[in-house]
N, C-alpha and C positions, 0 to 999 in steps of 0.2 A: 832664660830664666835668671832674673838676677839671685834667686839663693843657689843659683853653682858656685855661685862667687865665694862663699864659706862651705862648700861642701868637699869633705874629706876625700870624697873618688875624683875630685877637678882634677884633674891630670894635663900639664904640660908636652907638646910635642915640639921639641926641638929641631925637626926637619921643618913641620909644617909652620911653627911659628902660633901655633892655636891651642887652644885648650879643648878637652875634651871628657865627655863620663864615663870615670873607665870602671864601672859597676860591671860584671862577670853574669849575663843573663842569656841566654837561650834564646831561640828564634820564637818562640813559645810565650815566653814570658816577657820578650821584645813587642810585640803582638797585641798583647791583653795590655803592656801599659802606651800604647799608643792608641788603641781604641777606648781609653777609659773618658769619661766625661771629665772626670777631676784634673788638673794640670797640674796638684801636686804629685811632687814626685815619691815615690812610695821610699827610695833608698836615699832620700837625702839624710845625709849624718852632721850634724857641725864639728868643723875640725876645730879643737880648743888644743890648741899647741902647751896650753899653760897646764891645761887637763892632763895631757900625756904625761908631762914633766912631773905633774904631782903625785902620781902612782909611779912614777918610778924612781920616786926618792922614800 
């Protein structure tokens, strides 16, 4: 999916050399978003690095 490419759970693995989604879900909830019809992703967030920095100024 190219919007992991801006998505705030993309997560780097330094062993493997790969990226990965590191959303915190359940075998349960693993489950139900694999068998959805929709290919969007339910937890995709956009990381706005500029967004972070402006709430914490």
């Amino acid at each position: 999916m190219a919007q992991c490419d801006t998505c705030m759970f993309n997560s780097y693995d330094e062993e493997t050399g790969e990226y990965y989604c590191d959303v915190n879900v359940d075998e349960d909830e693993y489950a139900r978003l694999e068998s959805r019809k929709s290919k969007e992703c339910p937890y995709y967030r956009n990381y706005d690095e500029y967004g972070v920095v402006k709430h914490q100024m």
